[in-house]
TORKOL-4160 file (C-alpha; in steps of 0.2 Angstrom, whole numbers, padded with zeros to 4 digits, m for minus):
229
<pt num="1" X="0059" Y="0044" Z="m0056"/>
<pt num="2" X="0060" Y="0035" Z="m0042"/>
<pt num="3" X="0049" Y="0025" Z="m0030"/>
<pt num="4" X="0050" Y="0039" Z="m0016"/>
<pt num="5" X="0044" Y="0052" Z="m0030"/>
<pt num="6" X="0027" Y="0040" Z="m0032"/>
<pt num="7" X="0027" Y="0042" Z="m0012"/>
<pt num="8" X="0030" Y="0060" Z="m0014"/>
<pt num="9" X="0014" Y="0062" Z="m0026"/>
<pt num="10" X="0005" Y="0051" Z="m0017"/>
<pt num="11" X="0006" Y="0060" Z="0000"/>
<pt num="12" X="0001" Y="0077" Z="m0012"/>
<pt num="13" X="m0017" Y="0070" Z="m0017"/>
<pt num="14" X="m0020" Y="0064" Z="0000"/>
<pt num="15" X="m0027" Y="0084" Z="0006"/>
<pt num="16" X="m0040" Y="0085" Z="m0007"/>
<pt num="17" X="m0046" Y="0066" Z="m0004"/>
<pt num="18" X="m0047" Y="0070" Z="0015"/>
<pt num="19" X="m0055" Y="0088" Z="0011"/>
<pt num="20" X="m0068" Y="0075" Z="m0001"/>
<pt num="21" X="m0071" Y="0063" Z="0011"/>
<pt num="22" X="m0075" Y="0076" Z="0026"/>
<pt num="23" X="m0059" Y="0068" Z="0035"/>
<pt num="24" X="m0049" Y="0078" Z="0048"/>
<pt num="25" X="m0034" Y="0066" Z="0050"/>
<pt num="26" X="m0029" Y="0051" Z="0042"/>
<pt num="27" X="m0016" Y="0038" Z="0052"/>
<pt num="28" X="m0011" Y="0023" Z="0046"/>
<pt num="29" X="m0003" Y="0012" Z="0062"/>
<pt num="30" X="0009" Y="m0003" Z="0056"/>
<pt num="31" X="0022" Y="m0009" Z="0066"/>
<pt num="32" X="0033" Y="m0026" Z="0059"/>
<pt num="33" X="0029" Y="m0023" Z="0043"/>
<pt num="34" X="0041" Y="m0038" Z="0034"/>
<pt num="35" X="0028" Y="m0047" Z="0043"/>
<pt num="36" X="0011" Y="m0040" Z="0044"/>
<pt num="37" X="0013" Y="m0025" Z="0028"/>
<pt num="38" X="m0001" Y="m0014" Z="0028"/>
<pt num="39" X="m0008" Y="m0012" Z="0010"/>
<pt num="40" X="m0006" Y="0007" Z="0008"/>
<pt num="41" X="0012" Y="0008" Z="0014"/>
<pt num="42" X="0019" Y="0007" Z="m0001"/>
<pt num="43" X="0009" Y="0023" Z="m0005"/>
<pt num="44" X="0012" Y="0036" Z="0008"/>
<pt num="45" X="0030" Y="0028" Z="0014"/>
<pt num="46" X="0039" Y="0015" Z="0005"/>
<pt num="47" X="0048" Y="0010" Z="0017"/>
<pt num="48" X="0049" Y="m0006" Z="0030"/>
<pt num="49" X="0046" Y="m0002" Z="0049"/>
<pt num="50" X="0053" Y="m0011" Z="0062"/>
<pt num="51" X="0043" Y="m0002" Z="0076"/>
<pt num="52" X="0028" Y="0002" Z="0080"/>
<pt num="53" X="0025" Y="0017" Z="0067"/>
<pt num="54" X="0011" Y="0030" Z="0064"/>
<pt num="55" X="0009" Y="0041" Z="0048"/>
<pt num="56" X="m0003" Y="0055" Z="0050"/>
<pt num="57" X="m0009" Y="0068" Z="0037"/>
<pt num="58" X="m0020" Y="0080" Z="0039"/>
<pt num="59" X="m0032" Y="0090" Z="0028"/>
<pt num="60" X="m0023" Y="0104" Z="0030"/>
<pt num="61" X="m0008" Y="0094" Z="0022"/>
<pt num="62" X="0004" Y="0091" Z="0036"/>
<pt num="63" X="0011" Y="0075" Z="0034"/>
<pt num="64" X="0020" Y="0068" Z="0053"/>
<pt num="65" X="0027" Y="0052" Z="0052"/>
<pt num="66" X="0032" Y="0046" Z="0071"/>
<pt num="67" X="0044" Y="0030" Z="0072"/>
<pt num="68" X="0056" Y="0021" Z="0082"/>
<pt num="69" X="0072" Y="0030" Z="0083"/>
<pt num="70" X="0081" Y="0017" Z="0069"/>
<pt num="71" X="0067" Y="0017" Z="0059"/>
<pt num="72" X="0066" Y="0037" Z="0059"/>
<pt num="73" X="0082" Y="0040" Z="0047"/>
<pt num="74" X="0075" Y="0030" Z="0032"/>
<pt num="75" X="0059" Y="0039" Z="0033"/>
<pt num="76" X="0067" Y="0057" Z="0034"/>
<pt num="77" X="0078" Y="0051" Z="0017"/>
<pt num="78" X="0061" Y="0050" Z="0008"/>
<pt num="79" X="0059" Y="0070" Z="0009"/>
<pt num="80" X="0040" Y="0069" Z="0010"/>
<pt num="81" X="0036" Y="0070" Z="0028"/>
<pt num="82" X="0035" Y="0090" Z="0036"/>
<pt num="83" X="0040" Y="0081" Z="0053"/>
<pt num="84" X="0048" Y="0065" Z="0058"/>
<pt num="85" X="0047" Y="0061" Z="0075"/>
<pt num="86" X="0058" Y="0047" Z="0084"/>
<pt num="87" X="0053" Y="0036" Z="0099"/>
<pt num="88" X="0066" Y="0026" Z="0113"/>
<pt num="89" X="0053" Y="0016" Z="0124"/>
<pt num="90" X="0035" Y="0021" Z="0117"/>
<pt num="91" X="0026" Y="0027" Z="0102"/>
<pt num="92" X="0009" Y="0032" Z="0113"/>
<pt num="93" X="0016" Y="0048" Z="0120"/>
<pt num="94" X="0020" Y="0057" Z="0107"/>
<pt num="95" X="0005" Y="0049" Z="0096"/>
<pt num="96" X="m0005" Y="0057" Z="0108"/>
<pt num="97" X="0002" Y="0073" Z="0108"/>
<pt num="98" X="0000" Y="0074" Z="0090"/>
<pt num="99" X="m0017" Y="0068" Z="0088"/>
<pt num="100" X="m0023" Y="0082" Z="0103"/>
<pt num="101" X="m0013" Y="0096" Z="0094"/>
<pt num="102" X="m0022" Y="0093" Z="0077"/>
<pt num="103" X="m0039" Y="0091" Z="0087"/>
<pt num="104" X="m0047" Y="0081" Z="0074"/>
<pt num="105" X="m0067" Y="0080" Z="0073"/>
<pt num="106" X="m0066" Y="0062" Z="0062"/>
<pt num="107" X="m0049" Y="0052" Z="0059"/>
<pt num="108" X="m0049" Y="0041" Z="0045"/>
<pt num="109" X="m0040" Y="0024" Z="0052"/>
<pt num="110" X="m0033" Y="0008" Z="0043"/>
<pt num="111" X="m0047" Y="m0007" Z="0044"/>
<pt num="112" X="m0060" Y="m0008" Z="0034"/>
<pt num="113" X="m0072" Y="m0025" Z="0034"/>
<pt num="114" X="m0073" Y="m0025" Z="0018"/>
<pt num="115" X="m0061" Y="m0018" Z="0005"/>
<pt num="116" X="m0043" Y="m0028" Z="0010"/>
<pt num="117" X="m0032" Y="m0013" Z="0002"/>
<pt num="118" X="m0039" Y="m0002" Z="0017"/>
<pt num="119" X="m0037" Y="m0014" Z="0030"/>
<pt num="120" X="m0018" Y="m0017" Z="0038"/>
<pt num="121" X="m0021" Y="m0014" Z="0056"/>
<pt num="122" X="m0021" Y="m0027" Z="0068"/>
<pt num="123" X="m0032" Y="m0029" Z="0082"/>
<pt num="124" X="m0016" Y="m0029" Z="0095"/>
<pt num="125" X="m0013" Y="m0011" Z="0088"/>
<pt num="126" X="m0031" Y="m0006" Z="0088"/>
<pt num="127" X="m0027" Y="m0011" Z="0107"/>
<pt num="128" X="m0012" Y="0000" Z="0107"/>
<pt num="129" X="m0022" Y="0014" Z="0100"/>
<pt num="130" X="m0037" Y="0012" Z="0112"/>
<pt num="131" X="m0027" Y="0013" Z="0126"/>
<pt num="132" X="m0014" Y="0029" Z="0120"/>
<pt num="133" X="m0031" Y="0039" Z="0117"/>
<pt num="134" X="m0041" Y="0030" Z="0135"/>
<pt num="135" X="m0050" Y="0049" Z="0142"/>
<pt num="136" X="m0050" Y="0056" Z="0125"/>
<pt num="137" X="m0065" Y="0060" Z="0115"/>
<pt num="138" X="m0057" Y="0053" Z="0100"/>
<pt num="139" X="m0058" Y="0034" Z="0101"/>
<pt num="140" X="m0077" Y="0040" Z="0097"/>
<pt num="141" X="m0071" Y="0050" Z="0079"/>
<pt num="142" X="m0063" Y="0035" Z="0073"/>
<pt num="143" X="m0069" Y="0028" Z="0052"/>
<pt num="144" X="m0063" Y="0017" Z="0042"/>
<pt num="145" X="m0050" Y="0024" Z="0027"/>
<pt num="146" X="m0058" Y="0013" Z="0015"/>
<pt num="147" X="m0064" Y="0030" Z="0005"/>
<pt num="148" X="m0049" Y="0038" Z="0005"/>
<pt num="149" X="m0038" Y="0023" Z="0002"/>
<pt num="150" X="m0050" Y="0020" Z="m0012"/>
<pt num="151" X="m0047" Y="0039" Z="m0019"/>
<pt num="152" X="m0030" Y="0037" Z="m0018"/>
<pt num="153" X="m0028" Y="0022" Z="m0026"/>
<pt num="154" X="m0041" Y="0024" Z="m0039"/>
<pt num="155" X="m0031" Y="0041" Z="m0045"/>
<pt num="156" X="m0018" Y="0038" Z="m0055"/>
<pt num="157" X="m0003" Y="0050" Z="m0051"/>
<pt num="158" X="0011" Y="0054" Z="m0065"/>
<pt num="159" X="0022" Y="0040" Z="m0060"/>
<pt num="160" X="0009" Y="0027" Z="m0060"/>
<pt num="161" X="0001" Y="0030" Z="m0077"/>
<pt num="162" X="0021" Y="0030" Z="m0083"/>
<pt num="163" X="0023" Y="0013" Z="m0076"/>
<pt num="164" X="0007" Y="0006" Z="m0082"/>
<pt num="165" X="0010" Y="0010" Z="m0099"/>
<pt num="166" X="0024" Y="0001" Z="m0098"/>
<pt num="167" X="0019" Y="m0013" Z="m0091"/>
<pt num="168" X="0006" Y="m0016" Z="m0103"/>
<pt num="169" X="0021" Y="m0013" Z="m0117"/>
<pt num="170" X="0029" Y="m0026" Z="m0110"/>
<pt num="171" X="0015" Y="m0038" Z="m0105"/>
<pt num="172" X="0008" Y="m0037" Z="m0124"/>
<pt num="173" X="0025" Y="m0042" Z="m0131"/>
<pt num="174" X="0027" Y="m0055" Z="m0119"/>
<pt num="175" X="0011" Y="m0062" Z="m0126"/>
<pt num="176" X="0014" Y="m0059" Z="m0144"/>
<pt num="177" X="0031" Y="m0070" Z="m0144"/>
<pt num="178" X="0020" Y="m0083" Z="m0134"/>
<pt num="179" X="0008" Y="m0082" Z="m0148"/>
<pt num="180" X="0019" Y="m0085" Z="m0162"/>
<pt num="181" X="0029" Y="m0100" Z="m0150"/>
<pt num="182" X="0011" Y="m0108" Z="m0150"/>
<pt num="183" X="0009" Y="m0125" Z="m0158"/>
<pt num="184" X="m0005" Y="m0140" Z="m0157"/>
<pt num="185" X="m0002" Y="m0153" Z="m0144"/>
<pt num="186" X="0006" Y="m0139" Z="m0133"/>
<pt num="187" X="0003" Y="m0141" Z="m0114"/>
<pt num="188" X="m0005" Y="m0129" Z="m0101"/>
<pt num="189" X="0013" Y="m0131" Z="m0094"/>
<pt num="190" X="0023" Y="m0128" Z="m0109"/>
<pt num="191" X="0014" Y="m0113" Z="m0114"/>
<pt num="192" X="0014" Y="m0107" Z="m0097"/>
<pt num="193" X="0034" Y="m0110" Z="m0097"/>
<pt num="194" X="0035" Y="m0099" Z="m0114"/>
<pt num="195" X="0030" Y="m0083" Z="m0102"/>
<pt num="196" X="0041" Y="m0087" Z="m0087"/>
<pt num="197" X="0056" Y="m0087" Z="m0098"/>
<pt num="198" X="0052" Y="m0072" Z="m0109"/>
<pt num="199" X="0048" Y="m0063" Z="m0091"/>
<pt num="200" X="0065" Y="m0071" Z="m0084"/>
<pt num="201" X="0075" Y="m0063" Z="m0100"/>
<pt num="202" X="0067" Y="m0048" Z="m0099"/>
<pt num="203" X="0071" Y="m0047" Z="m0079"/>
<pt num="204" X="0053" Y="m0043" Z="m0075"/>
<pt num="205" X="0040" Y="m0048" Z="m0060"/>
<pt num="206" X="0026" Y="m0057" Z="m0057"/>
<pt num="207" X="0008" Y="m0048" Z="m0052"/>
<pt num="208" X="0006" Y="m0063" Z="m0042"/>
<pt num="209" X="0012" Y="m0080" Z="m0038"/>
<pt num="210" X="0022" Y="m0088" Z="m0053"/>
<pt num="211" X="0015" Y="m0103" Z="m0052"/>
<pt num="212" X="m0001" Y="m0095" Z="m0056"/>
<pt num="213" X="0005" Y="m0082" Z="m0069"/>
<pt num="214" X="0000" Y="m0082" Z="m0083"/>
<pt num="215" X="m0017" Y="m0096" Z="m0080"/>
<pt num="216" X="m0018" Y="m0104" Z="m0095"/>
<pt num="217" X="m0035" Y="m0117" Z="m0101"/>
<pt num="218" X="m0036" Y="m0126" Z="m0114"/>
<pt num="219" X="m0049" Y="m0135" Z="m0118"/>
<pt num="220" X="m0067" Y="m0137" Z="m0116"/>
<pt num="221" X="m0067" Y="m0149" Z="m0100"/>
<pt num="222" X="m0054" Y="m0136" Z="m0092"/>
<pt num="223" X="m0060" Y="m0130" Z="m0073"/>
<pt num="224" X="m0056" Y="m0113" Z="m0074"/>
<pt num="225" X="m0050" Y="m0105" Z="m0056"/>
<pt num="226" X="m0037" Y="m0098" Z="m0047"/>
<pt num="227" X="m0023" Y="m0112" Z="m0049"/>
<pt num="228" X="m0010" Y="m0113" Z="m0061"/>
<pt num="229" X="m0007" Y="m0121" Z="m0080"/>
């Protein structure tokens, strides 16, 4: 299975969490995303974005993605989204048009103060989007997705539970040949190269930065914290 079926299962839960949350629309607006990735895009598109780009689901379980005309064909090969709809010169127009045809009471946006897995957008597209929906009643029906971004991320689908398995699979073998490579005298460093070489052989990734994966302390007069071995 592949990363665009996660997407695909993804995108199917999102109804029920909308219906849960009392949401009538959720957009999630990126646009650059190599350089300013929205948290959630992974979920509901897998795929970079070069233009401005707006996904919309509805709770009814339309799924519109709208996107620069050479952004569009790599959203259409996912096979998840009901309508793809490509832009020239401006992504307001049609994002209008759509948000006025689903005539939503609430719509679930990507910012959240608090929770930084809900909060991709940036205040230059907040512009953007104040300005595309200047006359309408809905700059006034705008919430934060932290809930539903939380649902969504907290419900494992299929795919996910496959790969967490495995990934625990691995990590507890990873640390059982670091356990028995252990010796007195060992350095913070040394135990910490054990892991990246087992995970190089094994052609995995990190969960975070290397240098900080695995954090190793020894001893008593360690300061424990986010830095590395």
């Amino acid at each position: 299975m592949t990363d665009k079926a996660l997407v695909r299962e993804k995108l199917d839960q999102a109804p029920s969490i909308l219906e849960e949350h009392g949401v009538d629309l959720w957009l999630t607006l990126v646009r650059e995303t190599l350089l300013t990735r929205d948290p959630c895009l992974d979920l509901i598109a897998g795929t970079y974005c070069a233009w401005q780009s707006a996904f919309l689901l509805s709770r009814s379980g339309e799924r519109i993605a709208i996107v620069g005309r050479y952004d569009a064909p790599s959203v259409e090969q996912l096979g998840a989204y009901s309508e793809v709809v490509g832009y020239d010169e401006s992504i307001r127009p049609g994002l209008r048009e759509t948000i006025e045809r689903f005539a939503p009471e609430t719509i679930a946006l990507n910012y959240s103060p608090s929770d930084p897995a809900a909060d991709g957008l940036t205040h230059g597209l907040w512009l953007v989007l104040l300005e595309t929906l200047e006359g309408t009643p809905y700059t006034d029906r705008l919430v934060s997705s932290k809930p539903i971004v939380a649902s969504l991320r907290g419900r494992k689908s299929p795919f996910e539970i496959a790969r967490i398995r495995a990934a625990v699979e691995e990590a507890e073998e990873i640390f059982a040949h670091a356990g028995d490579r252990l010796g007195p005298g060992m350095k913070e460093t040394e135990i910490a190269a054990v892991m990246h070489a087992e995970v190089s052989r094994r052609g995995l990734g990190y969960a975070w930065e290397a240098a900080h994966c695995p954090a190793v302390n020894a001893g008593p007069e360690k300061e424990v914290g986010h830095s590395g071995p």
